[in-house]
C-alpha positions in Angstrom: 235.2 91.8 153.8 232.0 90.6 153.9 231.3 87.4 156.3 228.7 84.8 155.8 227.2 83.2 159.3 226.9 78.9 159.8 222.9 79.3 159.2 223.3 82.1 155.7 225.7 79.2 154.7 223.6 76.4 154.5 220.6 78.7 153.5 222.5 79.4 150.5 223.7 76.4 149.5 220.3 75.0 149.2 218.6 77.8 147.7 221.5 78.2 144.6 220.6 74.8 143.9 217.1 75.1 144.4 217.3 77.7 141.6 220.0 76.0 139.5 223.2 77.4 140.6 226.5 76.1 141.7 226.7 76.6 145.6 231.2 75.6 144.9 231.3 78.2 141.6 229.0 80.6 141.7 228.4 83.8 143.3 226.0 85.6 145.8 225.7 89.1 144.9 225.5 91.9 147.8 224.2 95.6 147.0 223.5 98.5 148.0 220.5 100.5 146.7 218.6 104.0 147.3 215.2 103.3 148.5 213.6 102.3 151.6 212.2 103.8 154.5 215.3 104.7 156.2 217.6 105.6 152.6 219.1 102.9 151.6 218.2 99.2 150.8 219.9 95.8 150.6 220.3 93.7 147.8 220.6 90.1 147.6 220.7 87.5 144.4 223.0 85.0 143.0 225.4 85.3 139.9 227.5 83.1 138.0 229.4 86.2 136.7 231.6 89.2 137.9 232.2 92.8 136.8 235.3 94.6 136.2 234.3 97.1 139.1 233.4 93.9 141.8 235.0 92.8 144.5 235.4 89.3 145.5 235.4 87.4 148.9 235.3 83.8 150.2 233.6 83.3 153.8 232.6 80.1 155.2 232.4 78.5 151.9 230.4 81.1 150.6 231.6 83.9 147.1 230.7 87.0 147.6 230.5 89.6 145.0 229.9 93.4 145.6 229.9 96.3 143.6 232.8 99.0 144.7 230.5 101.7 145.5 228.1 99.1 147.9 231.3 97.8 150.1 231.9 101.0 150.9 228.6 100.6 153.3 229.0 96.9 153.5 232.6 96.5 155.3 232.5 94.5 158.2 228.6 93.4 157.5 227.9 89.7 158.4 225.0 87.5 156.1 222.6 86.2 158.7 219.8 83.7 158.5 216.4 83.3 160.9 213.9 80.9 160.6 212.7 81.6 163.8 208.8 82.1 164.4 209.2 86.2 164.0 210.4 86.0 160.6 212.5 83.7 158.5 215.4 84.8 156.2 218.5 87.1 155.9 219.5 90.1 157.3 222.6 92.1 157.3 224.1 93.2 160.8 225.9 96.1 159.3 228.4 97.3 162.1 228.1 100.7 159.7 224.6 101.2 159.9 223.2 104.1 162.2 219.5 103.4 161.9 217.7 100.6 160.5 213.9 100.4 159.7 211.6 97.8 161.6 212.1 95.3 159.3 215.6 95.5 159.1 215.4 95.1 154.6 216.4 99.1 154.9 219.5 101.6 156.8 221.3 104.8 156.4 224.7 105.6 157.4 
């Protein structure tokens, strides 16, 4: 399971509508790629659909989609949100990650 903090919430309500999605029926979609400075990197956009290999989850009023083969490095991960004066928007705390770059967009395992 994937959970989704008070602050990722309401971030993502505003931008799905911002950019013409249903916050209620539609999706945000969570990935993992190769890449990055320290292996592998996050992937965050929004969906109105699902695949036949995705898994689905509900959090704080949030759905989650993620590919099979991302959860398997994503279980347990929380969706934050910062708009403090260091930087401003989400990051993963990955409970699975073993080292992080500085900016926190990459990990390995």
């Amino acid at each position: 399971m994937i959970k989704v903090s008070d602050l990722a919430r309401k971030r993502v309500a505003l931008l799905m509508e911002d950019e013409g999605f249903n916050s209620v029926e539609d999706y945000v979609r969570v990935g993992v790629t190769s890449g990055g400075c320290s292996g592998l990197s996050y992937q965050l956009k929004f969906d109105k659909e699902t695949n036949e290999n995705d898994k689905v989850f509900q959090d704080n009023g949030v759905k989650i989609v993620v590919d099979k083969k991302s959860f398997l490095y994503l279980v347990g991960t929380t969706l934050e949100y910062s708009g403090g004066l260091n930087g401003k928007g989400f990051y993963f705390d990955n409970p699975n990650a073993s080292r992080t770059c500085g900016c926190g967009e990459s990990f390995s395992l």
